[in-house]
C-alpha positions in Angstrom: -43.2 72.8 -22.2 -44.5 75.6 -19.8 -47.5 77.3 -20.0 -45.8 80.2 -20.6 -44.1 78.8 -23.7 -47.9 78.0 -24.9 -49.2 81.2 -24.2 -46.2 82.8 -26.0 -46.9 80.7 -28.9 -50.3 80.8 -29.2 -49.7 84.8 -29.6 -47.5 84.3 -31.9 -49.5 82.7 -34.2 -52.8 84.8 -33.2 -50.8 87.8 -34.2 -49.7 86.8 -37.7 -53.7 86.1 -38.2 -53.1 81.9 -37.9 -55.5 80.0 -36.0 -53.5 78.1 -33.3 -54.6 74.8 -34.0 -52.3 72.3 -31.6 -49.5 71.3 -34.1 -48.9 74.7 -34.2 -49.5 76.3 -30.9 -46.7 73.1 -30.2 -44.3 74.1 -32.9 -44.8 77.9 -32.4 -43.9 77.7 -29.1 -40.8 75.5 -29.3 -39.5 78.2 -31.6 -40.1 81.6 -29.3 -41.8 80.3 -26.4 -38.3 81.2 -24.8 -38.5 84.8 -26.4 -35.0 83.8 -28.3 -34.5 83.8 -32.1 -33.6 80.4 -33.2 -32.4 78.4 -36.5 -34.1 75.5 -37.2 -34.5 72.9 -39.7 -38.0 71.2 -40.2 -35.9 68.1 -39.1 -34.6 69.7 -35.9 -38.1 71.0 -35.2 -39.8 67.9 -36.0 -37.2 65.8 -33.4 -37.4 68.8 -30.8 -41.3 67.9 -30.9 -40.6 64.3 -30.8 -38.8 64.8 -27.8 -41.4 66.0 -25.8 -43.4 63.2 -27.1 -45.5 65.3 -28.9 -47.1 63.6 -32.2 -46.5 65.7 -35.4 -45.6 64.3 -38.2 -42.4 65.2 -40.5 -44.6 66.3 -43.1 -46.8 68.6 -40.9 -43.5 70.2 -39.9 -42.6 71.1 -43.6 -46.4 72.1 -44.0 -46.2 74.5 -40.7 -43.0 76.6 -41.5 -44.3 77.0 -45.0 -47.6 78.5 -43.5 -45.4 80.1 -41.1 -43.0 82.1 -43.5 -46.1 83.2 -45.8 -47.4 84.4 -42.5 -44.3 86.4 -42.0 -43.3 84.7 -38.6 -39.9 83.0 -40.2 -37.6 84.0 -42.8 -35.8 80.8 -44.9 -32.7 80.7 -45.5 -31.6 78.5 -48.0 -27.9 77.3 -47.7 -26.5 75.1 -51.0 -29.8 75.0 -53.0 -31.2 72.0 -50.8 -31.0 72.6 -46.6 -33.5 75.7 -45.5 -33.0 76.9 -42.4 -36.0 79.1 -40.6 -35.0 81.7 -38.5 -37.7 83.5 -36.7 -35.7 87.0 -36.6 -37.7 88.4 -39.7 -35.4 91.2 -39.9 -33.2 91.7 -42.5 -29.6 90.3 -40.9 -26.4 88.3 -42.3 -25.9 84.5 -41.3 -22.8 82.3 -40.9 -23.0 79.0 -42.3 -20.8 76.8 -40.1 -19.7 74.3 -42.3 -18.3 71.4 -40.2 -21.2 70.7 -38.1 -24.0 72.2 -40.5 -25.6 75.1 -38.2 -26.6 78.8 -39.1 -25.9 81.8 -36.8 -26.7 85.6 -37.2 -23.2 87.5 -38.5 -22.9 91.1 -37.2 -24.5 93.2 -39.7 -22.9 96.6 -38.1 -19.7 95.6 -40.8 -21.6 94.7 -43.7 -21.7 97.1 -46.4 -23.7 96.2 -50.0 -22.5 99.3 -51.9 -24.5 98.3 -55.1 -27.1 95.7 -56.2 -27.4 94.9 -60.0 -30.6 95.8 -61.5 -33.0 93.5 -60.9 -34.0 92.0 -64.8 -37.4 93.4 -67.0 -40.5 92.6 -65.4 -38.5 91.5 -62.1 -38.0 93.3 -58.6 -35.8 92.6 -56.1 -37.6 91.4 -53.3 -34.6 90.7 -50.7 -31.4 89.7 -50.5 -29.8 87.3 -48.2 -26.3 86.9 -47.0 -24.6 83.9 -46.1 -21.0 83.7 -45.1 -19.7 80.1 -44.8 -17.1 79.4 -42.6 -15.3 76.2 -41.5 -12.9 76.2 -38.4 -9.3 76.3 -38.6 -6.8 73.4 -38.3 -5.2 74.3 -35.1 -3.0 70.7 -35.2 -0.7 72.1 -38.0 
């Protein structure tokens, strides 16, 4: 990782109000030290951090997007109930599941139209709403 990458991260974090202890300063910065939005998983992360040989644990992973997304820094995205996905474009956007090999991308949101929400039930508000269109590639054999 460069310095650069550090520095980014370490802004990151500074700028959200989160003290840039080294787990994060190395986990912020693998996800916009490049200055590119990203999907990860915690597991992704976690072997992306690994791979630099950089010792976090599994658990601190989990422990450091959660701190991230109350921060505001990521967004979840949670696909079937069980797999969360954190993308670090906060902004609200549509995602493509892509079924056969289990990644999320951002969809084009220029063709997306939500006429009409239901109203949100007594004592509730709606705080977002998130859009995920799953797709699988087509049999081109038949």
């Amino acid at each position: 990782m460069t310095e650069l990458q550090i520095e980014a991260g370490t802004r990151w974090l500074e700028q959200a109000g989160l003290r840039p202890t080294r787990q994060r300063v190395t986990l912020a910065s693998l996800l916009v030290g490049d200055g590119k939005h990203r999907h990860v998983t915690a597991e992704s992360l976690f072997d992306a951090a690994k791979g630099q040989g950089d010792a976090v644990s599994l658990a601190t992973v989990y422990n450091t997007l959660r701190a991230f997304c109350t921060a505001g820094l990521l967004h979840e995205v949670t696909v079937d109930g069980s797999k969360s996905y954190f993308d670090t474009d906060t902004h609200d956007h549509p995602h493509y599941f892509w079924e056969d090999d289990g990644t999320l991308t951002d969809a084009p949101s220029d063709d997306l139209v939500i006429a009409q929400l239901p109203a949100a039930p007594a004592g509730a508000e709606i705080v977002s709403v998130d859009v995920v269109i799953r797709l699988r590639r087509k049999d081109t054999t038949a």
